[in-house]
TORKOL-4160 file (C-alpha; in steps of 0.2 Angstrom, whole numbers, padded with zeros to 4 digits, m for minus):
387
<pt num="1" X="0095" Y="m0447" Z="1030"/>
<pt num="2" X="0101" Y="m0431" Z="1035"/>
<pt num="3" X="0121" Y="m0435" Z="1032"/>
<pt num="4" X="0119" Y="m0435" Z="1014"/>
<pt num="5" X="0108" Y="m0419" Z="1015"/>
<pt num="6" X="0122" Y="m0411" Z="1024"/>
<pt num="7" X="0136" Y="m0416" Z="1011"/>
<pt num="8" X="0126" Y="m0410" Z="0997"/>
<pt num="9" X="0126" Y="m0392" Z="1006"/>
<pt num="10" X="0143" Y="m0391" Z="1008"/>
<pt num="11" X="0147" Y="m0395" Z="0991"/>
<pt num="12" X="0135" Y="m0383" Z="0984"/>
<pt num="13" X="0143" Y="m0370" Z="0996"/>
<pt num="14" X="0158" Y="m0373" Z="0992"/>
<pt num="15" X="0156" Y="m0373" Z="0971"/>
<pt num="16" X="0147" Y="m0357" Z="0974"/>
<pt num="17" X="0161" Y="m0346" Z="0985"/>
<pt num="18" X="0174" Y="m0355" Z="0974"/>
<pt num="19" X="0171" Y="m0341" Z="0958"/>
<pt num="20" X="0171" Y="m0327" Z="0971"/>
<pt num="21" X="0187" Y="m0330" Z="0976"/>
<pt num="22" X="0196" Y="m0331" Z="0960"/>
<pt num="23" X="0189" Y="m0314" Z="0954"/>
<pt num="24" X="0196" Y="m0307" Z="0972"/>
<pt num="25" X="0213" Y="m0311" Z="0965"/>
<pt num="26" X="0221" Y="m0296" Z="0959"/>
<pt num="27" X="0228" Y="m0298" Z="0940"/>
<pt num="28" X="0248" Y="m0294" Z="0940"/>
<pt num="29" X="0250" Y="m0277" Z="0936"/>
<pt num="30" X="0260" Y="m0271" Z="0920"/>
<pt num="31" X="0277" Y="m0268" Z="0921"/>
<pt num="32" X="0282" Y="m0249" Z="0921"/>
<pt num="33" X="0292" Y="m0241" Z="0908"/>
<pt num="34" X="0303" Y="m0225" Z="0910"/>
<pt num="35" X="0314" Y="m0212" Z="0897"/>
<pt num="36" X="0326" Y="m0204" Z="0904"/>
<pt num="37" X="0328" Y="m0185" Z="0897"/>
<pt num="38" X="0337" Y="m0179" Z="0883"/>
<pt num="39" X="0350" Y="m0164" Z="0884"/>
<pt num="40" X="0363" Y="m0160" Z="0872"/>
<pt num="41" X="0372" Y="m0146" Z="0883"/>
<pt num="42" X="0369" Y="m0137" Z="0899"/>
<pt num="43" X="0358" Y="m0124" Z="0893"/>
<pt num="44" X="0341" Y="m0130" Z="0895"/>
<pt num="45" X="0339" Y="m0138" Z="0877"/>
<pt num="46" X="0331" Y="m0155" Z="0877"/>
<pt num="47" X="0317" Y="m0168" Z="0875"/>
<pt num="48" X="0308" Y="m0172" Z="0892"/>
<pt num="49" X="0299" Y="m0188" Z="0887"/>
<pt num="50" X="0281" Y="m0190" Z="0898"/>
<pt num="51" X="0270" Y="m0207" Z="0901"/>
<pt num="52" X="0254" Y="m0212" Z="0901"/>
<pt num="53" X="0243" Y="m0225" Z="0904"/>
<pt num="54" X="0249" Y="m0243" Z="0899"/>
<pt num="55" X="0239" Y="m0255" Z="0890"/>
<pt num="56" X="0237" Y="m0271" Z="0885"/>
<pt num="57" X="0241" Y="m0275" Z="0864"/>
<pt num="58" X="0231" Y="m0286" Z="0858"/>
<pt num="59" X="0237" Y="m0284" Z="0839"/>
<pt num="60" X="0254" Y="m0297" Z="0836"/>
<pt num="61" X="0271" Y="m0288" Z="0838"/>
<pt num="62" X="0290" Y="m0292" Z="0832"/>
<pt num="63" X="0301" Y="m0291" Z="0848"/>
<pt num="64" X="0317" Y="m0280" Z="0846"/>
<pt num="65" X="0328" Y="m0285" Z="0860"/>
<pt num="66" X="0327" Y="m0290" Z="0878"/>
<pt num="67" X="0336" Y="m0285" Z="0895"/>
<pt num="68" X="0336" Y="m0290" Z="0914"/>
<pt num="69" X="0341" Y="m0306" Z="0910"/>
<pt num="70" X="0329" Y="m0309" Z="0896"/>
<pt num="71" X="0314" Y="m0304" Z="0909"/>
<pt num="72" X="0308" Y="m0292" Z="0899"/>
<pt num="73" X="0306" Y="m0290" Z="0879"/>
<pt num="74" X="0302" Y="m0273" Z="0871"/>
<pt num="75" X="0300" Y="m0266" Z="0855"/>
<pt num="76" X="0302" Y="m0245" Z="0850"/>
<pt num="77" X="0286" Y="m0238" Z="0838"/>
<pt num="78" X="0290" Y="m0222" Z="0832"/>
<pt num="79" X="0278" Y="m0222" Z="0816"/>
<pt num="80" X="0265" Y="m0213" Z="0822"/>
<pt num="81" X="0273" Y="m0197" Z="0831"/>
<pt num="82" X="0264" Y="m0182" Z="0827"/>
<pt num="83" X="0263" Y="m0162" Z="0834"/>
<pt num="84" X="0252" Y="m0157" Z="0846"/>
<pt num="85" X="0247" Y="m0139" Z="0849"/>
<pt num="86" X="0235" Y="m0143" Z="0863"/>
<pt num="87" X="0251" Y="m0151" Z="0874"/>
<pt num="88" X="0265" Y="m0141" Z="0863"/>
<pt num="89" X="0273" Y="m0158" Z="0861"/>
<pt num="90" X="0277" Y="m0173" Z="0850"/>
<pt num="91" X="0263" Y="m0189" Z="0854"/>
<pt num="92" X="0263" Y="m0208" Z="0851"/>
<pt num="93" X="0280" Y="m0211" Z="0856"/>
<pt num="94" X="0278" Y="m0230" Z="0863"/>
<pt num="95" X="0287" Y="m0246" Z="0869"/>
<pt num="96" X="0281" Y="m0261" Z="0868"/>
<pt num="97" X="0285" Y="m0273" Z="0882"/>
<pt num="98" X="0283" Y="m0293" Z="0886"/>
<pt num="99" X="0284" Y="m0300" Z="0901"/>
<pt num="100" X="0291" Y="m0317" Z="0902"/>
<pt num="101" X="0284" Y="m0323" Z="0918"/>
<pt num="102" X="0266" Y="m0319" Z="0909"/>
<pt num="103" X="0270" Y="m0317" Z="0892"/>
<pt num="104" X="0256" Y="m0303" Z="0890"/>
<pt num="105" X="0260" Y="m0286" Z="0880"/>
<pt num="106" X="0259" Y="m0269" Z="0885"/>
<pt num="107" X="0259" Y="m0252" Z="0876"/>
<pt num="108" X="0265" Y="m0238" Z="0885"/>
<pt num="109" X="0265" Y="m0224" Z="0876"/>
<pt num="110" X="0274" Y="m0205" Z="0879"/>
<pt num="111" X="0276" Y="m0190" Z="0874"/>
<pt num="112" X="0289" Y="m0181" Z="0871"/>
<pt num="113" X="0290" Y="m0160" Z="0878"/>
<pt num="114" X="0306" Y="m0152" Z="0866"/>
<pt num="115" X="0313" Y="m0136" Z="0873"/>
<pt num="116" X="0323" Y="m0127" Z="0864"/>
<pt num="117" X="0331" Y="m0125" Z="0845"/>
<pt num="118" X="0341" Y="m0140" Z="0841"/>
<pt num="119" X="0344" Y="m0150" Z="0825"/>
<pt num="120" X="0332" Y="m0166" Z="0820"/>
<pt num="121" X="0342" Y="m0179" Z="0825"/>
<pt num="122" X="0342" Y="m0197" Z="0834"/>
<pt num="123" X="0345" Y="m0194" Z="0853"/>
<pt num="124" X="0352" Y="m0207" Z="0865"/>
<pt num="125" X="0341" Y="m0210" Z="0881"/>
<pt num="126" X="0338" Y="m0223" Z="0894"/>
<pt num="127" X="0325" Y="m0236" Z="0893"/>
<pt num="128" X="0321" Y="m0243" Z="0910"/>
<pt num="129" X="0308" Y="m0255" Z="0915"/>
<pt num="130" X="0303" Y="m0261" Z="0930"/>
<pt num="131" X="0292" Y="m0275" Z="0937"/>
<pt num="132" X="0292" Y="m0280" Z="0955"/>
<pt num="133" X="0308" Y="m0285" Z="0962"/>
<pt num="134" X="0315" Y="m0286" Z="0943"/>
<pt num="135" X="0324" Y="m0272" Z="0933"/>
<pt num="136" X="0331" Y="m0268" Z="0918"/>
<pt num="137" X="0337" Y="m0253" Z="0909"/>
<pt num="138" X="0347" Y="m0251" Z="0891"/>
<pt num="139" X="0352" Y="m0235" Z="0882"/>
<pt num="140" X="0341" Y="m0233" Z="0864"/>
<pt num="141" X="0338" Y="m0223" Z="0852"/>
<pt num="142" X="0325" Y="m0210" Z="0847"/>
<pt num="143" X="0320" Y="m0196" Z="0835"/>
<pt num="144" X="0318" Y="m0181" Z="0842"/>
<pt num="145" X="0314" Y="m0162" Z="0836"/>
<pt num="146" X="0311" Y="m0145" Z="0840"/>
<pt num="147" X="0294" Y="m0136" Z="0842"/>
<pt num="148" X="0288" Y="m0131" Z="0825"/>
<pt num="149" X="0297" Y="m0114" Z="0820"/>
<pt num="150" X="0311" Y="m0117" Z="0834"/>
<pt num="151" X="0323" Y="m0125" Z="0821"/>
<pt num="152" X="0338" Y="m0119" Z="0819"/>
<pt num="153" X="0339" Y="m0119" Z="0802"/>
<pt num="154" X="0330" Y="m0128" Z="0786"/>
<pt num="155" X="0331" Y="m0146" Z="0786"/>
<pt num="156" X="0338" Y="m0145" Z="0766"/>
<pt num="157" X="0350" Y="m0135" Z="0762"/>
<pt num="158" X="0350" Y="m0127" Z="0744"/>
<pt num="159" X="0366" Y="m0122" Z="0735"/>
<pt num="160" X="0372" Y="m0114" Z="0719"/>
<pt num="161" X="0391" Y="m0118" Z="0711"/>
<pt num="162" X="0396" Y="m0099" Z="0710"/>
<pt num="163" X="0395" Y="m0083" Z="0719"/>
<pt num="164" X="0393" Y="m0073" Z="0707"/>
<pt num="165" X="0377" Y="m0070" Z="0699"/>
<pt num="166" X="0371" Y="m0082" Z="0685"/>
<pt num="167" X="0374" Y="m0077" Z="0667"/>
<pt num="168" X="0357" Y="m0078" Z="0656"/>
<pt num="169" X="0355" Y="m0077" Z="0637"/>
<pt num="170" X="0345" Y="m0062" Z="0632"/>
<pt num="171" X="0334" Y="m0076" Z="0620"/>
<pt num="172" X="0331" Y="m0094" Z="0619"/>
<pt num="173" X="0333" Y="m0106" Z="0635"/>
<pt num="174" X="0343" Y="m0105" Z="0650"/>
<pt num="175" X="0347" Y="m0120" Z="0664"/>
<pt num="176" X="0352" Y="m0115" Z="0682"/>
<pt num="177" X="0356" Y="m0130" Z="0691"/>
<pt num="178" X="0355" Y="m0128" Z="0712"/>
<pt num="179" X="0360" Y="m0142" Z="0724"/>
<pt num="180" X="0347" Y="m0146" Z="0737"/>
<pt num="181" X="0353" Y="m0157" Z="0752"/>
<pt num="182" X="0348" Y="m0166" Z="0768"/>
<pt num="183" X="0359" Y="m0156" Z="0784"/>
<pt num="184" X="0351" Y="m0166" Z="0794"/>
<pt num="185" X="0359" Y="m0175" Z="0809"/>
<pt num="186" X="0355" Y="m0194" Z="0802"/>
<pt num="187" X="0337" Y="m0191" Z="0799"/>
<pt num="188" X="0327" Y="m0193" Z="0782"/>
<pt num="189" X="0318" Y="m0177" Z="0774"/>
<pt num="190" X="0304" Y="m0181" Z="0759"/>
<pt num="191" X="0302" Y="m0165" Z="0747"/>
<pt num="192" X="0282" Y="m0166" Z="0750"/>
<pt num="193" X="0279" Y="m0159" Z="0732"/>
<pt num="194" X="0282" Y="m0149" Z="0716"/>
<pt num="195" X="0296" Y="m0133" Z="0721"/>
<pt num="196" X="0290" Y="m0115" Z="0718"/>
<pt num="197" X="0299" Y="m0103" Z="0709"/>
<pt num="198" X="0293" Y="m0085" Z="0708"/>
<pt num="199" X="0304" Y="m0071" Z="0699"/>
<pt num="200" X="0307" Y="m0056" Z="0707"/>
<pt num="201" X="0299" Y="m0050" Z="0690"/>
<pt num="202" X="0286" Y="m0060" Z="0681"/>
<pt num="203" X="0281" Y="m0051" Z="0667"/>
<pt num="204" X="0302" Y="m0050" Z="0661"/>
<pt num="205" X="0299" Y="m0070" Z="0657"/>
<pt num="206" X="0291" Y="m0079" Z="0643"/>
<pt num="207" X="0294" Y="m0095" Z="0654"/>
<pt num="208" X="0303" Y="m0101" Z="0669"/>
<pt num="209" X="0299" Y="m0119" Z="0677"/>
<pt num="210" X="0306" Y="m0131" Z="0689"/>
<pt num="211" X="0313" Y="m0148" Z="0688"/>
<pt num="212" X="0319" Y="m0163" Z="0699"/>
<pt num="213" X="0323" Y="m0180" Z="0696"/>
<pt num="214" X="0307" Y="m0186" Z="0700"/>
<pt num="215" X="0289" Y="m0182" Z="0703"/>
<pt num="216" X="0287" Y="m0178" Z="0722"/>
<pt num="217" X="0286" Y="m0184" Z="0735"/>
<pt num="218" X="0304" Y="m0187" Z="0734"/>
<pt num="219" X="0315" Y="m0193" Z="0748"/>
<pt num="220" X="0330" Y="m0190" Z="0752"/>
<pt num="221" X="0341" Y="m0198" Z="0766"/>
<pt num="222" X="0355" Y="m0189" Z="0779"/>
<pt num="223" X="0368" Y="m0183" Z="0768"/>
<pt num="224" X="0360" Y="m0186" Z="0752"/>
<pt num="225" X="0358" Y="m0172" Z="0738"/>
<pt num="226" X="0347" Y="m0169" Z="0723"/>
<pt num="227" X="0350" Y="m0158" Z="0708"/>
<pt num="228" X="0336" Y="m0145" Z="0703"/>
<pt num="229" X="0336" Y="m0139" Z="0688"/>
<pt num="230" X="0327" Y="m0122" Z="0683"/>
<pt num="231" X="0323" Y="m0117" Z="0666"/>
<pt num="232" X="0322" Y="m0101" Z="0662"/>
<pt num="233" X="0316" Y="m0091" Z="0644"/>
<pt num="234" X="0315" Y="m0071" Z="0646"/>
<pt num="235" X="0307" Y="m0059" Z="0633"/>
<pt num="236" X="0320" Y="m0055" Z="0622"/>
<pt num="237" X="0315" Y="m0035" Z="0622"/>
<pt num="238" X="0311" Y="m0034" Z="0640"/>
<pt num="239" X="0328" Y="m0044" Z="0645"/>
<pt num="240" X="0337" Y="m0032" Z="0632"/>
<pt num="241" X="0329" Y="m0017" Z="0643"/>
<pt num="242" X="0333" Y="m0022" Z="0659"/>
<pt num="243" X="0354" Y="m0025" Z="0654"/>
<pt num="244" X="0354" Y="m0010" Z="0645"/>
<pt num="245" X="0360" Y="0003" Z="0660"/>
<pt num="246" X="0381" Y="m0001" Z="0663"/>
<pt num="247" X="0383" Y="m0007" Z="0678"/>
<pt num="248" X="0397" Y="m0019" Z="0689"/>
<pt num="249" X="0400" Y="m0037" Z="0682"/>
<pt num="250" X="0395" Y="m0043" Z="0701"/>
<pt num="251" X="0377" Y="m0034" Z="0700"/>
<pt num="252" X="0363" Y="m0043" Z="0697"/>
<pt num="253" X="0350" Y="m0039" Z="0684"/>
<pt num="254" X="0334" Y="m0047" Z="0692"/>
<pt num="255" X="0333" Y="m0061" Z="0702"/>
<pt num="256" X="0320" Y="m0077" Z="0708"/>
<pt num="257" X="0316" Y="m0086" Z="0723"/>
<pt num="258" X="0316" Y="m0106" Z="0726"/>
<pt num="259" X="0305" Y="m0113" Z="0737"/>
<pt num="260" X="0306" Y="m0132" Z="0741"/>
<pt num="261" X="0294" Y="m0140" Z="0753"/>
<pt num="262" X="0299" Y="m0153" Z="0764"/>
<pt num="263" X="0295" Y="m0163" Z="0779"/>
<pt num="264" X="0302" Y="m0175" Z="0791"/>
<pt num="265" X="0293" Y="m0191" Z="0790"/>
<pt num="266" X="0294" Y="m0196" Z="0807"/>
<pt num="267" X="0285" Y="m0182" Z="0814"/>
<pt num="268" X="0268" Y="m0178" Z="0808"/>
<pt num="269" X="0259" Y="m0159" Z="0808"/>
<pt num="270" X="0277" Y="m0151" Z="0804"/>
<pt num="271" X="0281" Y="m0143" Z="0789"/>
<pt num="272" X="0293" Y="m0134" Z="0782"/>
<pt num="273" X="0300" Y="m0126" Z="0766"/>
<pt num="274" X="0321" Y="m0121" Z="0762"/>
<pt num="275" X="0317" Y="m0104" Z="0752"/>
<pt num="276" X="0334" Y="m0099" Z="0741"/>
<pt num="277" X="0338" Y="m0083" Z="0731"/>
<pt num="278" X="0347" Y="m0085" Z="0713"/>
<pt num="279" X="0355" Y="m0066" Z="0707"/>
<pt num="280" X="0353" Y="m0068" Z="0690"/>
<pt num="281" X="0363" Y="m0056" Z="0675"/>
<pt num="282" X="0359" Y="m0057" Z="0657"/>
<pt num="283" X="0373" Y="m0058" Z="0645"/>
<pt num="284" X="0373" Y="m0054" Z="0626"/>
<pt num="285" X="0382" Y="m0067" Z="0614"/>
<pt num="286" X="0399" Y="m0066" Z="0608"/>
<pt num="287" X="0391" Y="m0060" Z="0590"/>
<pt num="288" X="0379" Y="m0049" Z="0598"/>
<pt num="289" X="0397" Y="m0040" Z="0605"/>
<pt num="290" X="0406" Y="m0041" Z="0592"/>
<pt num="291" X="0392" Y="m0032" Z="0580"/>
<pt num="292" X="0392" Y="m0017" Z="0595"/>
<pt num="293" X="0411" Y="m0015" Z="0594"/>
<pt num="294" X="0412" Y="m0012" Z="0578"/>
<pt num="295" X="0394" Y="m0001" Z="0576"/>
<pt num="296" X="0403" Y="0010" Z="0589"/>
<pt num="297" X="0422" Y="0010" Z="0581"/>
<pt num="298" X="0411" Y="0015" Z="0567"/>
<pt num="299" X="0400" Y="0027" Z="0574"/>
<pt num="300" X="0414" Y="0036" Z="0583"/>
<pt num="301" X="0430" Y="0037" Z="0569"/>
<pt num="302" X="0416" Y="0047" Z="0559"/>
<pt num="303" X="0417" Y="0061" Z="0571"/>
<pt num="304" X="0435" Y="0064" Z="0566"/>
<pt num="305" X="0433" Y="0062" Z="0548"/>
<pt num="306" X="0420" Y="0074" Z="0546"/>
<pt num="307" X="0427" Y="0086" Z="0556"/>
<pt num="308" X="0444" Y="0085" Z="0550"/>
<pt num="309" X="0445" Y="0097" Z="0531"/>
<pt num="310" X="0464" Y="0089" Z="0528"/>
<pt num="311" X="0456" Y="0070" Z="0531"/>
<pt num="312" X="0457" Y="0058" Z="0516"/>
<pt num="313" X="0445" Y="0040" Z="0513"/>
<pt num="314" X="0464" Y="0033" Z="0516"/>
<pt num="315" X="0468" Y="0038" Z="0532"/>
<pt num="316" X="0453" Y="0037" Z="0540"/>
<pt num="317" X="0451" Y="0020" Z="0533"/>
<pt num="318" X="0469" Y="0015" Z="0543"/>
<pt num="319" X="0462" Y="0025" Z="0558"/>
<pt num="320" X="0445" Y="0015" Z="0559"/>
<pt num="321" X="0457" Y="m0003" Z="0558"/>
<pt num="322" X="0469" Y="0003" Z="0571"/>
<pt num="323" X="0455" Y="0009" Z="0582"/>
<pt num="324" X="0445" Y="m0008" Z="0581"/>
<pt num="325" X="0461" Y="m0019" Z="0585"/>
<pt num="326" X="0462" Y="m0009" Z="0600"/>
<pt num="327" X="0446" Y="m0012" Z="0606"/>
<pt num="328" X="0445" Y="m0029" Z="0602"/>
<pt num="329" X="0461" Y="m0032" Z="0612"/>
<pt num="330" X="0454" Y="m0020" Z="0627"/>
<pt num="331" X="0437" Y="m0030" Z="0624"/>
<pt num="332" X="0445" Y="m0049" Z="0628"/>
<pt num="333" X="0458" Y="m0040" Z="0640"/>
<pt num="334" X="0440" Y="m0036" Z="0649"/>
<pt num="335" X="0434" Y="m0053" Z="0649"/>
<pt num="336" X="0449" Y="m0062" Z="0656"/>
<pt num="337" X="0450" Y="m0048" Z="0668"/>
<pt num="338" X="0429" Y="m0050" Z="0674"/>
<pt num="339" X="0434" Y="m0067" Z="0672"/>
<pt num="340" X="0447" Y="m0069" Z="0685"/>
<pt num="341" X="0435" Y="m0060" Z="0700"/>
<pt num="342" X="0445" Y="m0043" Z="0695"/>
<pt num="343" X="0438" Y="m0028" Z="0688"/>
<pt num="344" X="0438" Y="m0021" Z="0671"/>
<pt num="345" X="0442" Y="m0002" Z="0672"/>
<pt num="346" X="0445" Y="0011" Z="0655"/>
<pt num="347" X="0442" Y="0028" Z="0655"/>
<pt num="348" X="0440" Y="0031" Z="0672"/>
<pt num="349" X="0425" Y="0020" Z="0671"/>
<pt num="350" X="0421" Y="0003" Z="0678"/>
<pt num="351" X="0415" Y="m0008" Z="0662"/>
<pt num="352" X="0409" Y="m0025" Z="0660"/>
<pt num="353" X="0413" Y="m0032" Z="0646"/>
<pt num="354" X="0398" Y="m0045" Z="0644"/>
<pt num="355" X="0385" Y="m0030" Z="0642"/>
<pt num="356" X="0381" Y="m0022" Z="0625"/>
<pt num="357" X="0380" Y="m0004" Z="0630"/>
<pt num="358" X="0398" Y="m0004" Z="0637"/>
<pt num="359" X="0405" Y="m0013" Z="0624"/>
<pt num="360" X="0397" Y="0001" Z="0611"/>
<pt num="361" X="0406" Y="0016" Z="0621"/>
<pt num="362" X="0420" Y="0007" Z="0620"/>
<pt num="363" X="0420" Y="0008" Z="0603"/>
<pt num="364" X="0414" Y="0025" Z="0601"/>
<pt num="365" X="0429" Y="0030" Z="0613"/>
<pt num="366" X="0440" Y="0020" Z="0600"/>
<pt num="367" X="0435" Y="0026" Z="0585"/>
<pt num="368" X="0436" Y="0043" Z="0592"/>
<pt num="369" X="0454" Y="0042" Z="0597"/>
<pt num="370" X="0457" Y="0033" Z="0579"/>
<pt num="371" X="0479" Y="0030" Z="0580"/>
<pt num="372" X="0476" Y="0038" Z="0596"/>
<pt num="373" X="0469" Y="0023" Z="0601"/>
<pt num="374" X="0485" Y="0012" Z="0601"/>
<pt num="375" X="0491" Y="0024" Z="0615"/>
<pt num="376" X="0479" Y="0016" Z="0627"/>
<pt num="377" X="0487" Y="0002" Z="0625"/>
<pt num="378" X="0498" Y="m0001" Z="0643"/>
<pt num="379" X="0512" Y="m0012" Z="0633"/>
<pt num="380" X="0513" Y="m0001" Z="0618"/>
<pt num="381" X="0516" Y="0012" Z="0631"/>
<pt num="382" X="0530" Y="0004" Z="0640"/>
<pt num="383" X="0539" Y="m0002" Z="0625"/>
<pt num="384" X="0539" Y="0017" Z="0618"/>
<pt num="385" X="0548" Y="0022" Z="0634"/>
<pt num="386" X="0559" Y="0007" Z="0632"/>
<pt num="387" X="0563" Y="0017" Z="0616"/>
């Protein structure tokens, strides 16, 4: 009676220390992940990349590659990278690995400590992963950034066809076209919303207004460009007042500031806005300088009729035509001179040609000289020495 007694103990013992001893087998530990630093150059510029604490994933996730041998798989989740003031670095940098042996998933994630300016770009580091005996490491590649305010320069570019100043119609609607483009080194920039435009002076304008090729956001990849187009309408009399004082052809009038926001979408809390200044110089119609030069060939050949007791209707009349074919001629000599970046100088004084004051003492001056005028001529000049 007591050998059965005594196997039943035993079994019971047994089923009892046999749960014990499989919690008291430690679980294989996650394999451990490294990023080797990033540097550009010698200087100190660079990304130190920072891990922490792996876990397990538990939602599903689309290997990339694999290395050691097909030991290890991993993936490279970068969509959630954001600024941090509290660190001054980039977080939620992370690799996903699988470990063939267990085929569990772990998420290790890093951050990353920039130093330095240096462009927004796609640097090459070293991916290294370890587990026991085995090892693996492969050379990837990831975005990396400079603190915010530590760029070297604006991530868009804006740009303008001439150097000079752009001309403006005193009335009706003007377009200034600008060239906004992505400098950066393979990365994508989104214009985050609507581009500001402020004039240097508001109340000269009875409109001025901004356009792209789409609502915003817009984005625009490496390399990649997009035309903004700026509408601009002054106030005829205001615009009038502010050309009226002569001065140089490359002199600006006023002027209006561009601002575009932007932001790389790969990193969160950062962003930025390309500001761009456009010179702009208002310029009268043709009509509107032809009806000066003859007011002021008119104005001035009365001088010389009224003053003169011998002049006749007849000869002042011959003296008036003369004088306006001289400064028609000096007035399109003038604007194929400003024209070809040179400068336009009669009188001793530096003229432009586009501008309605100018282009009515020019023809006072003319219609003062009257046959005098023909004089001023340089090849009339030379052909009367020739004589």
């Amino acid at each position: 009676m007591l050998r059965p007694i005594l196997i039943a103990g035993v079994l019971s013992c047994s089923l009892a220390t046999a749960p014990q001893q499989a919690e008291a087998q430690p679980a294989a530990l996650p394999p451990t992940v490294r990023l080797s630093a990033w540097a550009p150059d010698t200087s100190g510029t660079g990304v130190r990349f920072e891990g922490l604490a792996p876990f397990v994933e538990t939602d599903p996730v689309v290997m990339q590659d694999e290395i050691a041998n097909g030991a290890f798989e991993y993936a490279i989740d970068t969509s959630k990278i954001n600024w941090a003031t509290d660190c001054r670095c980039y977080r939620h940098y992370a690799v996903l690995v699988k470990s063939r042996a267990t085929g569990v998933v772990t998420r290790h994630k890093f951050r990353a400590l920039p130093s330095g300016s240096f462009d927004d770009q796609y640097a090459e580091v070293m991916l290294t992963i370890t587990a026991g005996a085995l090892t693996g490491d492969t050379r990837i590649a990831l975005p990396v950034a400079s603190a915010p305010g530590l760029e070297p320069r604006p991530l868009l570019e804006i740009t303008r066809m001439r150097a000079s100043p752009e001309s403006l119609s005193l009335g009706g609607l003007t377009q200034v076209r600008l060239t906004v483009k992505n400098v950066t080194k393979g990365v994508p920039v989104l214009i985050t919303s609507a581009v500001v435009i402020r004039p240097e002076t508001p109340d000269l304008w009875s409109g001025m207004g901004a356009a792209l090729s789409g609502a915003a956001p817009i984005p625009l990849p490496a390399d990649a460009s997009e035309t903004l187009t700026v509408n601009i309408q002054p106030q005829t009399w205001r615009a009038i007042e502010a050309s009226l004082v002569p001065t140089e052809a490359d002199k600006p009038h006023t002027s209006f500031h561009v601002d575009v926001p932007y932001a790389n979408p790969i990193f969160g809390n950062r962003p930025g806005s390309a500001e761009f200044t456009v010179p702009l110089r208002f310029r009268p119609s043709i009509l509107s300088l032809l009806t000066s030069l003859v007011a002021g060939v008119g104005l001035g050949s009365l001088i010389p009729l009224l003053a003169s007791k011998r002049g006749t209707v007849r000869t002042w009349g011959r003296a008036t035509v003369t004088a306006l074919v001289v400064a028609i001629i000096l007035e399109l000599v003038g604007i194929f001179l400003v024209a070809n970046n040179s400068k336009f100088v009669l009188f001793g004084f530096n003229l432009d040609p586009w501008q309605t004051l100018p282009v009515l003492l020019l023809g006072i001056a003319n219609g003062l000289l009257g046959f005098e005028a023909a004089k001023k001529l340089k090849f009339i000049q030379d052909k009367k020495a020739d004589d």
